[in-house]
Backbone as a chain_set.jsonl record, in Angstrom:
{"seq": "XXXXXXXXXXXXXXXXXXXXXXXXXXXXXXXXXXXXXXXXXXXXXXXXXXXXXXXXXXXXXXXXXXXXXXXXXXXXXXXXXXXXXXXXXXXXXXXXXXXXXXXXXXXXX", "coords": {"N": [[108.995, 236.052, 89.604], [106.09, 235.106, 91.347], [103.496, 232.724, 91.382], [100.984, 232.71, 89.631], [97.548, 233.11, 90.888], [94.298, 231.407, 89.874], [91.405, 233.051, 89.106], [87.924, 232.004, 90.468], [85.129, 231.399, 88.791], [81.826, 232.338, 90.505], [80.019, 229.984, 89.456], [81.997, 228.06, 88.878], [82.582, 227.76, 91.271], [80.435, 227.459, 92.689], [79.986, 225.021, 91.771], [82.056, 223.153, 92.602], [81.354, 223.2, 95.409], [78.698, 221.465, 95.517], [79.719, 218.913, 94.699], [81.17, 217.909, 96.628], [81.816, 216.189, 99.835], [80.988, 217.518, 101.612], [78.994, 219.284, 100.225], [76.561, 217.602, 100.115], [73.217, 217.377, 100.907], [71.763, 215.531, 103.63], [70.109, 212.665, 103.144], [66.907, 211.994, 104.359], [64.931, 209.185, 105.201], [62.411, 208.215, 103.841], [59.877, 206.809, 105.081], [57.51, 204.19, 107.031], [54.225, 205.142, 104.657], [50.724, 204.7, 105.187], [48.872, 203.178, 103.146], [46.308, 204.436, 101.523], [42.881, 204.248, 102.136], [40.24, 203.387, 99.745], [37.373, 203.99, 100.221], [33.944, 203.199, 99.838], [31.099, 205.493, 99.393], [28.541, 205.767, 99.873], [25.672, 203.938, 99.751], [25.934, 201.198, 97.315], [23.533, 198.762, 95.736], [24.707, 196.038, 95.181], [26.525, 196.358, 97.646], [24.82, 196.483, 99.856], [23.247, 194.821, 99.736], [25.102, 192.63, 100.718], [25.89, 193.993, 103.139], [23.522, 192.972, 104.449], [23.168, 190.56, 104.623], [25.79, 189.169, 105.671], [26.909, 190.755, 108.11], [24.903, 190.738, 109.984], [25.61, 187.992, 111.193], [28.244, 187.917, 112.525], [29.747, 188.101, 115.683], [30.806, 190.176, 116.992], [29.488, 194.125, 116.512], [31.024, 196.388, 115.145], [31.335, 199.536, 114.168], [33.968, 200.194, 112.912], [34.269, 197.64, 112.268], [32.244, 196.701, 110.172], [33.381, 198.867, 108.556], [35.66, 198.228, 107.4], [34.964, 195.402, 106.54], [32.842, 195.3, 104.495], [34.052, 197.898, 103.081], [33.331, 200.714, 103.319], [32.247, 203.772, 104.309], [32.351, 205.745, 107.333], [30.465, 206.813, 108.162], [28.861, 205.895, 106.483], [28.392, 203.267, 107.646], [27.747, 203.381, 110.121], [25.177, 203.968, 109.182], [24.189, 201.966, 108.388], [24.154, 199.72, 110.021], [22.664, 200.572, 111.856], [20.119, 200.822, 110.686], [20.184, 197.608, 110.246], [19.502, 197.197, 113.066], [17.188, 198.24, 113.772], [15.187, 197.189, 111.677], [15.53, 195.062, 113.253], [18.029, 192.727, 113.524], [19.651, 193.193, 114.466], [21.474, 193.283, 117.519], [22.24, 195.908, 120.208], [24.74, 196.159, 122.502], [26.356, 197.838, 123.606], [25.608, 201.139, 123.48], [26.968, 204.111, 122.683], [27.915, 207.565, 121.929], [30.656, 207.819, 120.889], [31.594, 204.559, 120.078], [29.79, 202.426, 119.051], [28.515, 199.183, 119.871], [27.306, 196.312, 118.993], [25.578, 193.535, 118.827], [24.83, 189.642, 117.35], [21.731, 188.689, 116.765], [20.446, 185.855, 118.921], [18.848, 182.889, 116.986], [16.066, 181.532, 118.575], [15.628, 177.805, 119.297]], "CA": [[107.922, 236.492, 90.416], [105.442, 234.556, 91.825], [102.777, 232.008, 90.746], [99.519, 233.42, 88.869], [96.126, 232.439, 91.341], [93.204, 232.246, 88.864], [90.078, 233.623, 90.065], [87.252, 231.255, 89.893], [83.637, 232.452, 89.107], [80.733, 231.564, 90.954], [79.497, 229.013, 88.863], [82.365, 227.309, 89.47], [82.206, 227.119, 93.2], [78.864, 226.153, 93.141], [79.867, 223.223, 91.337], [82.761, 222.747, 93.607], [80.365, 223.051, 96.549], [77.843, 220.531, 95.275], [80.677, 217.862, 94.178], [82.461, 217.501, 97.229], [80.953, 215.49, 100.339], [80.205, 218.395, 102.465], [77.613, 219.818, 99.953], [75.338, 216.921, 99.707], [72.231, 217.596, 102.278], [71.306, 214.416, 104.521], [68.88, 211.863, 102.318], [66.176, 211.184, 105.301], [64.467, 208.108, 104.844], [60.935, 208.678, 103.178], [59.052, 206.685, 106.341], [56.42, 204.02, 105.765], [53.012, 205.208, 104.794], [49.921, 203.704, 104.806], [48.046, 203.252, 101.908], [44.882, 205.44, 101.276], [41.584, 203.353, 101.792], [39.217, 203.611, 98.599], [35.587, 203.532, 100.94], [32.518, 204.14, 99.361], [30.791, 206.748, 100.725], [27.289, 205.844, 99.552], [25.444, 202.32, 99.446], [25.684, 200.598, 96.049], [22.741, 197.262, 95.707], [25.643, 194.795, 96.105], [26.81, 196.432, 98.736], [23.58, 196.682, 100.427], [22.818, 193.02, 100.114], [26.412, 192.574, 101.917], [25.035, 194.12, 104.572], [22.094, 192.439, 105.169], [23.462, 188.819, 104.76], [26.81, 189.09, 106.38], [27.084, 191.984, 109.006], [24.082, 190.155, 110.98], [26.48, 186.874, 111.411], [28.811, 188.642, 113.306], [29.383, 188.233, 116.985], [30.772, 191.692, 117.602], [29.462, 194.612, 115.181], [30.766, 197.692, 115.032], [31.177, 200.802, 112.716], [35.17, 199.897, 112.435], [34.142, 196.222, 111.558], [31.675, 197.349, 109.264], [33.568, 199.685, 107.657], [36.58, 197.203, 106.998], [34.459, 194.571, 105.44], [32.308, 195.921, 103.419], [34.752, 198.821, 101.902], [32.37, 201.868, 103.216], [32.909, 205.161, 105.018], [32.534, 205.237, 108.485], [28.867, 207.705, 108.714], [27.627, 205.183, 105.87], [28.781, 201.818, 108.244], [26.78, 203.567, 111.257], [24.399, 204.431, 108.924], [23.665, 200.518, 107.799], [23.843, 199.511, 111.633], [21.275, 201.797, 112.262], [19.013, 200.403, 109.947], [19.98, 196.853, 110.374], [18.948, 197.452, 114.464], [15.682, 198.937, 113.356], [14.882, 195.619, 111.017], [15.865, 193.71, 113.823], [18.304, 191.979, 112.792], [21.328, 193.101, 115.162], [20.687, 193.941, 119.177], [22.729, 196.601, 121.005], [25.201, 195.582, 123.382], [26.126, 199.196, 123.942], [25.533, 202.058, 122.439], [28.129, 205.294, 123.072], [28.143, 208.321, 120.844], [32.132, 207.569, 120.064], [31.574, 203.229, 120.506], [28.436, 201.597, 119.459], [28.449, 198.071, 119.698], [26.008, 195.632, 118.417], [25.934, 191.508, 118.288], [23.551, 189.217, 116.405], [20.249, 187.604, 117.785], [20.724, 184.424, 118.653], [17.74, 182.192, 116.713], [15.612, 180.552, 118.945], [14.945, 176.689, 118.457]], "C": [[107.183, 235.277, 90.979], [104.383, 233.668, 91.299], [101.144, 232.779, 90.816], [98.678, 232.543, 89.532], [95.219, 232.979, 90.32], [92.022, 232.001, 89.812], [89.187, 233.062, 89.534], [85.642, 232.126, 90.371], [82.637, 231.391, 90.416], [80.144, 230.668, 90.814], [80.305, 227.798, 89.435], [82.833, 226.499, 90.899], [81.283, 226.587, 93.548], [79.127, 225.217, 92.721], [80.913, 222.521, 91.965], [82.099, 222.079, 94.332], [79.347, 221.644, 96.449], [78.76, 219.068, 94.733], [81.139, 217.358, 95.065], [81.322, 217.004, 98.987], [80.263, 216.52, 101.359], [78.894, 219.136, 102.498], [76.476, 219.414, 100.261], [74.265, 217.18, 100.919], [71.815, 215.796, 102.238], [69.963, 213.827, 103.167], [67.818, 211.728, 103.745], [65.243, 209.983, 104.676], [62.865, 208.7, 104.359], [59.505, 208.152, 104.695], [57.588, 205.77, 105.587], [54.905, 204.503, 106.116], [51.965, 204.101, 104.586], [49.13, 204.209, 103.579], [46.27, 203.556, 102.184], [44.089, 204.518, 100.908], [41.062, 204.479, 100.86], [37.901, 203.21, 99.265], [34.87, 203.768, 99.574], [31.478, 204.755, 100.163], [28.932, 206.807, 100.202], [26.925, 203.85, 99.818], [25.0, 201.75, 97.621], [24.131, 199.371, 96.28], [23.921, 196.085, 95.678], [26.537, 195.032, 97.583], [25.915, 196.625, 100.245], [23.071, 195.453, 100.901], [23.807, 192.284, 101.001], [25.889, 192.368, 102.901], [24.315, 193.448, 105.193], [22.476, 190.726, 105.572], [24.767, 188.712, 105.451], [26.948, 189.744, 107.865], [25.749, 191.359, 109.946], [24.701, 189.045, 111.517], [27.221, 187.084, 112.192], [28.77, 188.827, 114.708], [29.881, 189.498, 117.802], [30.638, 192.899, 116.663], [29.514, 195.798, 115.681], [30.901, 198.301, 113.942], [32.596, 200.303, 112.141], [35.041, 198.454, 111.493], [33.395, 196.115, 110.261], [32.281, 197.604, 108.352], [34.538, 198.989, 106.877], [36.323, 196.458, 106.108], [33.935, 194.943, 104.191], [33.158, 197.41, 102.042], [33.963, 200.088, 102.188], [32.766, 202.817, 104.073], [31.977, 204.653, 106.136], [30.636, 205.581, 108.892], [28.341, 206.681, 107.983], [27.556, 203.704, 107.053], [27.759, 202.031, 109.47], [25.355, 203.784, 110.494], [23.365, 202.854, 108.674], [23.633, 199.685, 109.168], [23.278, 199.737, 112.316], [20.027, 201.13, 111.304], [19.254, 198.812, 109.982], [19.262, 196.345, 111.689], [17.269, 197.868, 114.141], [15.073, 198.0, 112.673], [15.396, 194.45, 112.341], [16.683, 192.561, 113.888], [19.841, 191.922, 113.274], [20.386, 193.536, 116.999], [22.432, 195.044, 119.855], [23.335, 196.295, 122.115], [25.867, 197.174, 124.363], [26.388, 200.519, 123.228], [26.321, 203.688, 123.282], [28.0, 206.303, 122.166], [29.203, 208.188, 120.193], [31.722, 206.329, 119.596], [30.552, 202.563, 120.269], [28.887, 200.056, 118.879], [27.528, 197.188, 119.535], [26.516, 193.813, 118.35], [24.193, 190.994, 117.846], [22.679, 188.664, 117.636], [20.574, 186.247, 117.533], [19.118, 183.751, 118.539], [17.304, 181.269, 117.898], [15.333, 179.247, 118.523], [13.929, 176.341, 118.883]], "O": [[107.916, 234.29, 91.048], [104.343, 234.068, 90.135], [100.465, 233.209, 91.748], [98.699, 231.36, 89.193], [95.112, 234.13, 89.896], [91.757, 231.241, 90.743], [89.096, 233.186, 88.312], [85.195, 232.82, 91.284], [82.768, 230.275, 90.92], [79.566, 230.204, 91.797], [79.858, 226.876, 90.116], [83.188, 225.398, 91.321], [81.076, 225.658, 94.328], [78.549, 224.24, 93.198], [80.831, 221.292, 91.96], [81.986, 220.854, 94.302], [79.338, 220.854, 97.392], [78.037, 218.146, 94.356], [81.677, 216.276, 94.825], [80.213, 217.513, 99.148], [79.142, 216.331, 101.832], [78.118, 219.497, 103.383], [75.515, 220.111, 100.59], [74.789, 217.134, 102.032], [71.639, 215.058, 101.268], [69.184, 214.531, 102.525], [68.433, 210.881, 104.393], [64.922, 210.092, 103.493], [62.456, 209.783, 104.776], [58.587, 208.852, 105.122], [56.911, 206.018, 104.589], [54.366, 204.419, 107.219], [52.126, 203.002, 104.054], [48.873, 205.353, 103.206], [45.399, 202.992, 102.846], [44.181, 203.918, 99.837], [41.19, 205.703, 100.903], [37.347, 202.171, 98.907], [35.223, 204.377, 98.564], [31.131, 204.527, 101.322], [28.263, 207.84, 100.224], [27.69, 202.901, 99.985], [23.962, 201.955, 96.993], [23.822, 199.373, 97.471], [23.694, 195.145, 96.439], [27.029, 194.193, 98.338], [26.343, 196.847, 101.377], [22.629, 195.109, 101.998], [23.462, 191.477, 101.864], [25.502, 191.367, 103.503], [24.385, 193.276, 106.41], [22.131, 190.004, 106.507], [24.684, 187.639, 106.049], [27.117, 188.935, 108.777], [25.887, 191.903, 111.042], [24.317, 188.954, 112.683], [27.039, 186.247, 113.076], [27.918, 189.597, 115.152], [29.51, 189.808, 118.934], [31.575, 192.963, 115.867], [28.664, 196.354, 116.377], [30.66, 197.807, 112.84], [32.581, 199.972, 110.956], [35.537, 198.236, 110.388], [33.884, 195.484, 109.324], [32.136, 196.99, 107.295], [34.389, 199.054, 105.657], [36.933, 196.44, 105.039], [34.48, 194.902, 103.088], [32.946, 197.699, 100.864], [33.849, 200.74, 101.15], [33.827, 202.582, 104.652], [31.19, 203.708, 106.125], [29.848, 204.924, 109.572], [27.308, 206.236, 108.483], [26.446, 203.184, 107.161], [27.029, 201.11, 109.838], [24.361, 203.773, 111.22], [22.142, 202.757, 108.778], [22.763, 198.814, 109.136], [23.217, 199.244, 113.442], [18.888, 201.213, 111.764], [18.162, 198.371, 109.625], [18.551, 195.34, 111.653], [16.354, 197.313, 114.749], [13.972, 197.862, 113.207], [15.552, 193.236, 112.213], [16.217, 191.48, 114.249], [20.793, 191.226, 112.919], [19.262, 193.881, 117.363], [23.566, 194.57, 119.778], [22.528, 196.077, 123.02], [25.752, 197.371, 125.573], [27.349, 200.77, 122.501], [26.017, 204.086, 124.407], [27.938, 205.705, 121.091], [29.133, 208.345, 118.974], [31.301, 206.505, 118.453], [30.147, 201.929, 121.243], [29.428, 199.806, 117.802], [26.598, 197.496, 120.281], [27.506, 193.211, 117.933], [23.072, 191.498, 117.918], [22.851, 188.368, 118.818], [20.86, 185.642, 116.5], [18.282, 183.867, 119.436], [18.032, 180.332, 118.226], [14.791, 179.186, 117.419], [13.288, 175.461, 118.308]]}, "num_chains": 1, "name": "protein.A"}
């Protein structure tokens, strides 16, 4: 007679299936991210004194520059730019609701 086909279960097709190069699904590359700033979203007292002694030095000051140096969220960076302008201590070069820009006073001699 003829040669006996054995009948394979399911199990073993799936493990066929997954063994053989057709199964494997595509790897896509993962893609690079950037790494998650740690701001602070309040003003500490060393980060306060920062402010006051550095962030006036500065010949172009904005909220991005701000926020960079110091390590702070973006509402607190406008928020310390806002109060360094009000002390006097920065001048307005132009002010935008998106864009505010600010540079230092230059000391008279």
């Amino acid at each position: 007679m003829g040669k006996k086909i054995e009948k394979k279960t399911k199990e073993q097709i799936a493990k066929a299936a997954a063994r053989s190069s057709r199964g494997k699904k595509k790897k896509w590359s993962k893609g690079k991210t950037k790494e998650k700033a740690d701001n602070a979203v309040f003003f500490t007292p060393e980060i306060h004194t920062r402010l006051i002694e550095e962030v006036p030095n500065g010949k172009v000051i904005t909220v991005s520059h701000v926020s960079d140096k110091l390590k702070v969220n973006g509402s607190v960076a406008r928020a310390g730019i806002r109060e360094l302008c009000e002390k006097g201590l920065i001048k307005p070069v132009h002010t935008h609701h998106r864009q505010l820009i600010y540079t230092r006073i230059e000391k008279e001699q």
